[in-house]
C-alpha positions in Angstrom: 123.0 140.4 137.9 126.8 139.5 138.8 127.7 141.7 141.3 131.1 141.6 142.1 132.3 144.2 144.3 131.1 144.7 147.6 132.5 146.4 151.1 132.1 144.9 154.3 133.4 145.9 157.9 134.2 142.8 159.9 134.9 142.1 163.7 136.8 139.8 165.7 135.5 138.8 168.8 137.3 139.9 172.1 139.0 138.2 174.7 137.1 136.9 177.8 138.3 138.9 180.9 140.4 137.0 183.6 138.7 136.7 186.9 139.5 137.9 190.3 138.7 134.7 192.8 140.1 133.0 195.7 139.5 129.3 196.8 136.8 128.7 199.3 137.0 125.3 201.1 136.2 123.8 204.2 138.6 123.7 206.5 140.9 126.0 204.3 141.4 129.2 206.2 142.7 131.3 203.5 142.5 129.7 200.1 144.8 131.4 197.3 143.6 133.4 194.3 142.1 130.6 192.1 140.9 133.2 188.8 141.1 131.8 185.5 141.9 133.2 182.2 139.6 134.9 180.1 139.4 132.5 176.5 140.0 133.6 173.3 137.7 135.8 171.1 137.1 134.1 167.7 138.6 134.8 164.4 137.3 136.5 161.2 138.1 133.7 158.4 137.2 134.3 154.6 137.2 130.9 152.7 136.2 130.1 148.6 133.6 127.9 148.1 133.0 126.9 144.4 129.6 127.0 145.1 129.2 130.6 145.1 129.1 132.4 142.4 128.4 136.5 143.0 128.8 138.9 145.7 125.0 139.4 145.8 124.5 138.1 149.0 126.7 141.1 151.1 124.5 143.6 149.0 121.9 142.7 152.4 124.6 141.9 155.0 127.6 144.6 155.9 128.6 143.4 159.2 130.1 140.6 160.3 131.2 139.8 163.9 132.6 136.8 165.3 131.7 135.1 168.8 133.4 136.7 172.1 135.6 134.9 174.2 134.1 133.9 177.9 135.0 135.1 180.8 137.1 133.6 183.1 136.2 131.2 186.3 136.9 129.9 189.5 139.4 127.0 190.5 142.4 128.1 187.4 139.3 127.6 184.9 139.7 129.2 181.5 137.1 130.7 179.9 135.5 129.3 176.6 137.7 130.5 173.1 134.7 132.3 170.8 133.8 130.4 168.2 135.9 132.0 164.8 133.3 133.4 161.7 133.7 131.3 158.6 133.0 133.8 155.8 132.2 132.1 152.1 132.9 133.8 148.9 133.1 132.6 145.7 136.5 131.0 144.0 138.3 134.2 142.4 137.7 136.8 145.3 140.5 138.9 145.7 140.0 140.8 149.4 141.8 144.3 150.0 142.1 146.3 153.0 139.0 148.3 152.8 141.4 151.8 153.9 144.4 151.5 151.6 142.8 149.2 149.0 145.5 146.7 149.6 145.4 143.4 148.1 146.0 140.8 151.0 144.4 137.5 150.0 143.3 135.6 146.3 140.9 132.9 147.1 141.8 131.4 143.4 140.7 128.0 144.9 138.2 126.3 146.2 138.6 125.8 149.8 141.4 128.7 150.3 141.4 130.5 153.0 142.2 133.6 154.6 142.4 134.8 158.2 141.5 138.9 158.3 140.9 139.3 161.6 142.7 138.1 164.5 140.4 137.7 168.1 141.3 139.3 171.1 143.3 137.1 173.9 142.1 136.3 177.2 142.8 138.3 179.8 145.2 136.9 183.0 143.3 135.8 186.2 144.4 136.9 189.4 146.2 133.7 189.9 149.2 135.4 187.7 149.4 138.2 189.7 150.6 136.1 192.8 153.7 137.1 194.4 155.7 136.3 197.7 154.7 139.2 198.7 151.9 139.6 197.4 149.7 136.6 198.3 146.2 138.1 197.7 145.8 140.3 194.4 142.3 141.6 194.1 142.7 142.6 190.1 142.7 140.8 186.6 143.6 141.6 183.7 140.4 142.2 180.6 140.6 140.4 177.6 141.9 142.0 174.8 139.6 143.6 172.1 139.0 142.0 168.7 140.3 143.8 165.6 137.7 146.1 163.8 138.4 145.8 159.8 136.4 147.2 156.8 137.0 144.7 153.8 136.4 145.1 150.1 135.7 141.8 148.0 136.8 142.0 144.2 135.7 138.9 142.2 137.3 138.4 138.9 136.1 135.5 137.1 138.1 132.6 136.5 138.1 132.3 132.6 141.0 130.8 130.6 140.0 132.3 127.4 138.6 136.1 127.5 136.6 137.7 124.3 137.4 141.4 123.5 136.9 144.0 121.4 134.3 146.9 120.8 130.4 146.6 121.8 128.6 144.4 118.9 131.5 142.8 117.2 129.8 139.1 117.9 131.2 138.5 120.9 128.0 137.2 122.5 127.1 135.5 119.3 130.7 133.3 119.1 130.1 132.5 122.9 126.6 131.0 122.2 127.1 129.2 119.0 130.5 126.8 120.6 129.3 126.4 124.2 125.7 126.1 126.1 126.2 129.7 127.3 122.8 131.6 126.0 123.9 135.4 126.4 121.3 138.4 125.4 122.3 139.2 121.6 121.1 142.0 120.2 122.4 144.9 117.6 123.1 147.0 120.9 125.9 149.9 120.7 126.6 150.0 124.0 127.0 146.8 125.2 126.4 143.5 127.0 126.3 144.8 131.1 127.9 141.6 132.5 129.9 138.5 132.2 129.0 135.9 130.4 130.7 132.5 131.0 130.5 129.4 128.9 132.2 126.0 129.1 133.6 125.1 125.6 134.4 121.1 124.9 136.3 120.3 121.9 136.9 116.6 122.6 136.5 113.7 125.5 138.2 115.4 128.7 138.8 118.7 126.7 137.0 121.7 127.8 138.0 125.0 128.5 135.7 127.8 130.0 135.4 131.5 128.1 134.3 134.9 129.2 132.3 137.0 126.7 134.0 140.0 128.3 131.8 143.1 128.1 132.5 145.2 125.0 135.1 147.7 125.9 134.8 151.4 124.8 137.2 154.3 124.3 138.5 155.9 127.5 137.7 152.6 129.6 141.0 152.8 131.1 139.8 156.0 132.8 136.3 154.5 133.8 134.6 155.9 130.8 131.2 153.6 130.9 131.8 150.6 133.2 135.5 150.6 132.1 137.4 149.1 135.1 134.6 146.8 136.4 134.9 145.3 132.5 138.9 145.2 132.3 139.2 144.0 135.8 137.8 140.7 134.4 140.5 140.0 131.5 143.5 139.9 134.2 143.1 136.5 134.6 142.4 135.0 131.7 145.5 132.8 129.8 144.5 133.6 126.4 142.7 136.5 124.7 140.1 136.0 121.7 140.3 139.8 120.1 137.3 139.8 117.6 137.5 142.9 114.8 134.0 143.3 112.6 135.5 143.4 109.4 132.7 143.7 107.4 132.3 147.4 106.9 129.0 147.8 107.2 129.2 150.4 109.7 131.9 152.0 108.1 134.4 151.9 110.9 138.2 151.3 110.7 139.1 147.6 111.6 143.0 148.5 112.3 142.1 151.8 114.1 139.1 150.0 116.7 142.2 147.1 117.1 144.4 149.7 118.3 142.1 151.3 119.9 140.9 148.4 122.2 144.9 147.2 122.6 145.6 150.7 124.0 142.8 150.6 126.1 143.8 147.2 128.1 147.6 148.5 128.4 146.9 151.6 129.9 144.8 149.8 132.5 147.4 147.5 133.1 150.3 147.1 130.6 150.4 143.3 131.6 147.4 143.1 129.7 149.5 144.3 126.6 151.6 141.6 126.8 149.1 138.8 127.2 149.1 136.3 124.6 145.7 136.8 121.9 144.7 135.9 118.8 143.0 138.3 116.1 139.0 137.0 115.1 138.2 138.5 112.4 134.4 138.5 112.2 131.2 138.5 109.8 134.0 138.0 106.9 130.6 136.4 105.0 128.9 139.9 104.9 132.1 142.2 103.8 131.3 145.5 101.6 134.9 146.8 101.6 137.4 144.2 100.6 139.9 146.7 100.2 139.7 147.5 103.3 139.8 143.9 104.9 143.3 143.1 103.4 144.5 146.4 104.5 143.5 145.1 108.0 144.8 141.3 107.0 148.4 142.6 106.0 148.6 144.9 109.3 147.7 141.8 111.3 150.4 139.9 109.4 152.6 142.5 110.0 152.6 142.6 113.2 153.4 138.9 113.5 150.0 139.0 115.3 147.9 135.2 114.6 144.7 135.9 112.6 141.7 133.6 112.4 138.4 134.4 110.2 135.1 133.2 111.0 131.8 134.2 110.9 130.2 133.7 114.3 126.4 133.6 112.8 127.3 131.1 110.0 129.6 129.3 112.4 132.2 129.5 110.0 135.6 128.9 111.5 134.6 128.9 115.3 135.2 124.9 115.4 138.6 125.6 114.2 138.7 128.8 116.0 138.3 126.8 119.6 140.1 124.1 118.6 143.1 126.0 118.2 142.1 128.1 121.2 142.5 125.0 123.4 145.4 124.1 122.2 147.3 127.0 122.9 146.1 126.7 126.5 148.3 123.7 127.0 151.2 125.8 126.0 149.9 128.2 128.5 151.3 128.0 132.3 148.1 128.4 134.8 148.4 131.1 137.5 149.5 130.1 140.5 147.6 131.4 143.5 148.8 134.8 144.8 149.7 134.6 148.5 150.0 138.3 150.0 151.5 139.0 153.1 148.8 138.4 155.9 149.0 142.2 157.7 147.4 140.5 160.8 150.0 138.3 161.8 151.9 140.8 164.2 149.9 142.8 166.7 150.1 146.7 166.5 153.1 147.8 168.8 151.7 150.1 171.0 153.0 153.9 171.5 152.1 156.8 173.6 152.8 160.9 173.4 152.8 163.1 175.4 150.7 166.3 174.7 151.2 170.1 176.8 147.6 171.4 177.7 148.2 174.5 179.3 149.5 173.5 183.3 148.8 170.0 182.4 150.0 167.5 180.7 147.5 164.3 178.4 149.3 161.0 177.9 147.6 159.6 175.0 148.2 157.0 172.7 147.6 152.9 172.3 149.8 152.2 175.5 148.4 154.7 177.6 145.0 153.1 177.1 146.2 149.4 177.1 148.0 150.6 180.7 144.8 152.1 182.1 142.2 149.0 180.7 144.4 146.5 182.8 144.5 148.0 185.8 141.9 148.1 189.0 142.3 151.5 190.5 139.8 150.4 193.9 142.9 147.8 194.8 146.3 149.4 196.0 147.9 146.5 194.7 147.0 147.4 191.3 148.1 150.8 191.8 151.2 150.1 192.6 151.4 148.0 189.3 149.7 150.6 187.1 152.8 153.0 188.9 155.5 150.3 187.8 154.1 150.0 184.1 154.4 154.0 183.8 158.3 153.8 185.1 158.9 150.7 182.9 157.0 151.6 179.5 159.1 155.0 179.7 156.4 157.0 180.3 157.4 158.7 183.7 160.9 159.8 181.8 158.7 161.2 178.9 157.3 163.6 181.3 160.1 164.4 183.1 161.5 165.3 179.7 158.9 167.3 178.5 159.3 169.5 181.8 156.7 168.1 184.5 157.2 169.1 188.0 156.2 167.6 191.2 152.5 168.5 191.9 151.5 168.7 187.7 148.3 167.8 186.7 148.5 164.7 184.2 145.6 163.3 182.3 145.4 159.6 180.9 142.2 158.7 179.5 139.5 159.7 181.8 141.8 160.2 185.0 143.4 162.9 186.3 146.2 162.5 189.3 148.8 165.0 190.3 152.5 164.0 189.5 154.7 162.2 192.1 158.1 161.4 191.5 
């Protein structure tokens, strides 16, 4: 079964926290603070590998967390980056933000890649916190936590030539008689339930590869059936193959299931409208309303719309039919791979509010907690620092401005501490 959407939540790895150490050497009465760095935590990579071909495998895997970064150590020594996750999917994944289902990456080539999660920087050693005055500082900083992302995977297979139209038109049938493709036929009314890809060769060093897209019904636009997994396939093809039955047998309308299917495809996306197709008409060996046909033929012509007849069982016309095909595709431009903008290049800025709860007053927000995680509260140094940071991240003027008096209760986090100014 081709499975090809799947959601996933990923994690980068955190940063190693810096260390709080001092040298200890013989004859060196008091050695300085020696902590190192915390390392790096490792990032979340997605790359295409042409070797895959379905989502399958993340049907029995939805997590995904890369290595943390070590800690850091004695004598300035920096603690080991985490080793980033390599995640392989196959060529033609398109990855959105799991929340906002943005696209931000098209792995449209093998070896691509994408980087969706950023690891968390080491923290500082105690080493940084040296000051004149301030010889011996008994805190670090910890690392910084990795990023926490859910994912969803789209693959969209990579066909030049896509074949259309409604369920048992001979869709399956064309794709097996001019390539090695061997696709379930059978006089079904709904309609094939996946993909089905074959490589067509019409000379040395010309091949092209075609998608027997599944047969499209009414209201696929609006998920009718399996209507958007089905559509979601032709966005990338170069050239559509529309195949009409013409014969009449089943008594249908060839111009009304044209339209039909054309409207289906533009409402979806009206790109889709304006991609370049050819009309198939097909089983033109078994037709029971002539009438009819030409009625069909001159609305084709028209139109200014390319028509072809063949008959996919008697292979009638599908030599010429892919011939042509493959010549049109060196008219054709190829698509370029789309580069989105990578959301995780800047880190999230971080705020703070400030909230009344009854006498009291809660700081809350990103800052708040990235003020509180850095600081040791059993080292006056440190207090002191976590004081500065409040003064110079703006925090003390919030309050002051949202009425606190000397004495207030203020709550950050899980502490509590009466307001001094």
């Amino acid at each position: 079964m081709l499975v090809d959407i799947a959601e996933i939540q990923i994690q980068s790895g955190n940063g190693g926290n810096g260390l709080v150490s001092f040298r200890r050497e013989k004859y060196v009465a008091a050695g300085g603070p020696d902590g190192g760095d915390g390392g790096r935590g490792g990032d979340v990579i997605f790359m295409a590998d042409s070797r895959l071909l379905t989502l399958m495998d993340f049907r029995y895997k939805r997590e995904y967390k890369a290595q943390n970064g070590g800690d850091g150590r004695g004598a300035k020594c920096t603690g080991a980056s985490g080793e980033p996750l390599i995640i392989r999917v196959p060529v033609g994944t398109l990855i959105k933000d799991g929340e906002t289902d943005k696209p931000i990456a098209d792995l449209s080539s093998d070896g691509a890649q994408f980087l969706a999660a950023r690891g968390g920087n080491g923290g500082w050693g105690n080493v940084h916190f040296a000051t004149p005055t301030r010889q011996v500082p008994k805190f670090a900083k910890p690392g910084q936590k990795g990023i926490s992302r859910r994912i969803k995977l789209e693959l969209k297979l990579l066909a030049d030539v896509g074949l259309v139209g409604f369920p048992n038109v001979g869709k399956s049938t064309l794709l097996s008689v001019v390539s090695s493709a061997r696709p379930k036929i059978a006089n079904y009314h709904f309609t094939t339930l996946e993909p089905n890809l074959g490589v067509i060769s019409v000379g040395e060093g010309d091949s092209f590869v075609m998608a027997d897209i599944p047969g499209i019904i009414e209201g696929a636009s609006d998920g009718a059936g399996l209507g958007h997994e089905f559509l979601r396939h032709i966005e990338r093809t170069r050239l559509l193959l529309h195949l009409v039955d013409v014969s009449g047998i089943e008594g249908r309308n060839p111009i009304e299931d044209f339209d039909t299917i054309c409207e289906e495809m533009r409402k979806y996306n009206p790109l889709l409208a304006e991609k370049p197709q050819i009309v198939v008409a097909n089983k033109t060996d078994i037709i029971t309303d002539e009438a009819a046909y030409e009625a069909f033929k001159k609305e084709i012509e028209d139109r200014d719309l390319l028509l072809f007849e063949i008959s996919a069982a008697t292979k009638k016309g599908t030599r010429e039919l892919m011939a042509f095909a493959s010549g049109c595709l060196k008219e054709l431009p190829v698509p370029e791979q789309v580069v989105y903008e990578d959301i995780t290049e800047e880190p999230e800025e971080l705020t703070f509010s400030i909230v009344r709860e009854g006498e009291a007053y809660r700081v809350e927000g990103s800052r708040a907690e990235h003020i509180v995680a850095h600081t040791n509260f059993s080292d006056y140094e440190s207090l002191q620092f976590f004081q500065r940071s409040l003064r110079d991240h703006g925090i003390i003027d919030a309050l002051e401005v949202a009425g606190i008096q000397e004495g207030d209760l203020v709550r950050m986090c899980d502490l509590e501490f009466e307001f001094v100014h």
